[in-house]
C-alpha positions in Angstrom: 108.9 91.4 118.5 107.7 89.9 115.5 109.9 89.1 112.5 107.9 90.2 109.5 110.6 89.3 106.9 110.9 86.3 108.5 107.4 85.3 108.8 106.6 86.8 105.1 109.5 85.5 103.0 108.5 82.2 104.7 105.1 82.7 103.0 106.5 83.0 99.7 105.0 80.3 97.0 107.8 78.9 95.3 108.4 79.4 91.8 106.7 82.5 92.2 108.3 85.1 89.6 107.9 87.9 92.1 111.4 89.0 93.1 112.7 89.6 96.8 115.4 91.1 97.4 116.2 91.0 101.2 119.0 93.4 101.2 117.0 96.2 100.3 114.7 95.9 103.1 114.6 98.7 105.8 112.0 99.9 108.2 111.9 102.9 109.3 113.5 105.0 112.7 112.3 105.6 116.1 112.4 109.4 115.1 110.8 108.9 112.2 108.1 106.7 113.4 107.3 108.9 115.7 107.3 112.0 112.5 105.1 109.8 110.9 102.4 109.5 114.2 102.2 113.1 114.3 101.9 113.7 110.3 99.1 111.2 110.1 97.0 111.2 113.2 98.3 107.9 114.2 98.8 105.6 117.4 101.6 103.3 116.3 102.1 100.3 118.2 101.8 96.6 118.4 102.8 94.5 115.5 102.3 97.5 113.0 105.0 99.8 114.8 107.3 96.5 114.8 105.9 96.1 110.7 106.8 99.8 110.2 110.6 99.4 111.9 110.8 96.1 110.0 110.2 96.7 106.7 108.1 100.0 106.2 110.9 102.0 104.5 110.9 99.3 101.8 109.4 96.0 101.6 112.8 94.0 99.6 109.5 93.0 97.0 108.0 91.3 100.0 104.7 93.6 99.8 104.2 95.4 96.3 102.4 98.7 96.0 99.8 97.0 93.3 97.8 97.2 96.4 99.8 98.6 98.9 99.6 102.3 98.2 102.3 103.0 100.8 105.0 101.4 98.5 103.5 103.2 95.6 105.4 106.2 93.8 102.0 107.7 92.6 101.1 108.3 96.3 103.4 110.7 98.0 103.0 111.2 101.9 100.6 114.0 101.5 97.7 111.0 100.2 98.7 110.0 103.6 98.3 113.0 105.4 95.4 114.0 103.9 93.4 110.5 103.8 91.5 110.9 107.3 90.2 114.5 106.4 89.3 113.4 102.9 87.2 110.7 104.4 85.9 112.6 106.9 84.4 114.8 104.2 83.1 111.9 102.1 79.6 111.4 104.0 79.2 107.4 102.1 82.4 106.7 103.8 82.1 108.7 107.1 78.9 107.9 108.2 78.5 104.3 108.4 75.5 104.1 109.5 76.6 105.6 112.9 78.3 102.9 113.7 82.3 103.8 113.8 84.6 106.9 113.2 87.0 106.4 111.0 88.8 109.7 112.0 89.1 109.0 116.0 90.0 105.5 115.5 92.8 106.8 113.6 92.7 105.3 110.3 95.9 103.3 108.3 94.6 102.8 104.5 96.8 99.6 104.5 95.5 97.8 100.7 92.8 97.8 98.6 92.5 94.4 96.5 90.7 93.9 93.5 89.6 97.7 93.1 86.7 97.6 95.7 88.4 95.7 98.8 89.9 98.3 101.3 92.1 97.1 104.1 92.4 99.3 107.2 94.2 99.4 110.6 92.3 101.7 113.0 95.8 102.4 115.5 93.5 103.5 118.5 92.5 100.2 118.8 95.9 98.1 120.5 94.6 94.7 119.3 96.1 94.7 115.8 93.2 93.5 113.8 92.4 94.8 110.2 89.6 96.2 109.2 87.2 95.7 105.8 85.1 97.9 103.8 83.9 96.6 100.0 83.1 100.0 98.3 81.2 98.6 96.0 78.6 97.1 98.5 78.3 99.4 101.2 80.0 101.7 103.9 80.2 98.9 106.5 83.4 99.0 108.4 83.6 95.1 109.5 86.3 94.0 111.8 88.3 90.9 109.9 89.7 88.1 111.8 93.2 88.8 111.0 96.0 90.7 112.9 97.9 92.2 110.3 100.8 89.8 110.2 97.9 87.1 109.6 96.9 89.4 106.6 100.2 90.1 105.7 100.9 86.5 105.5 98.4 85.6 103.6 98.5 88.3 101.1 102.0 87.4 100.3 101.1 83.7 99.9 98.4 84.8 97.4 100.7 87.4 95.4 103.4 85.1 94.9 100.8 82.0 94.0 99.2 84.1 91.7 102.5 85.2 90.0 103.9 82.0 89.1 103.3 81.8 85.6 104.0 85.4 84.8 106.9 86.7 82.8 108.5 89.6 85.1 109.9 92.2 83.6 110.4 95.4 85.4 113.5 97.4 85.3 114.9 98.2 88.9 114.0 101.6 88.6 110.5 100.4 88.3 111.1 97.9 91.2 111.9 100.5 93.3 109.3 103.0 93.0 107.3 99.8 93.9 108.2 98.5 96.7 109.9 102.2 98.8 107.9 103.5 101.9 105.7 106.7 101.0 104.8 107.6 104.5 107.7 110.5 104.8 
């Protein structure tokens, strides 16, 4: 099993003003992964099931819902629920030229960077590779060459890189709502 706190908080930049608070992190059940599989048309295994039991209840400020919509108050678990019908209906993002279906691969939204860079997990697959789509360019589901601890990883190098200079100043209510699982 992989140790995503481990491997993360290793990536952390130091001096980064991003706060981590390891005691607050939690992943979620057995019985409650397996809720979430059914509520979201999902295959969980691999190194996201060991993400999700690790650290998807609440990331400790590890991942931040800036970009992680899981972690993000504004997105309850019905955004989740409803996320592989609403693409489904949307024919820019279903269609794809023909080339994959985003619905029977079983689609995780995992991030979207910089407005227009989605990051996906399609949980049929059992390889744990993340997918990309730029919504501003085009509908072109590409395969990345990252597992999602690779991602992870470097995500969380980038974050806390980015956020050394930054005076942070959110109250823990606020650091809550931003870093708690969504997904029940």
């Amino acid at each position: 099993m992989t140790d995503f706190v481990k491997e993360l908080a290793a990536c952390r930049v130091e001096g980064t003003q991003l706060p981590f608070y390891p005691e607050k992190v939690q992943g979620y059940t057995e019985q409650e992964l397996e809720l979430i599989a059914k509520n979201l048309n999902l295959d969980i295994h691999g190194q996201f099931r060991d993400f999700l039991l690790q650290i998807g209840k609440c990331s400790g400020g590890l991942l931040w819902s800036d970009e992680f919509y899981m972690y993000d108050y504004r997105y309850e678990k019905d955004f989740f629920i409803n996320y592989q019908k609403n693409i489904q209906e949307d024919d820019y993002m279903f269609d794809n030229q023909g080339k994959l279906d985003p619905v029977g691969e079983k689609i995780f939204f995992l991030s979207c960077e910089y407005e227009t860079y989605l990051y996906y997990l399609f949980t049929s697959e059992q390889d744990n590779y993340v997918w990309f789509l730029d919504s501003a360019e085009s509908a072109i589901w590409e395969k990345t060459n990252m597992t999602l601890l690779d991602y992870l990883k470097n995500y969380v190098f980038e974050k806390t890189k980015r956020n050394r200079f930054i005076d942070f100043d959110l109250t823990e209510e606020q650091i809550n709502r931003s870093i708690t699982g969504r997904l029940l």
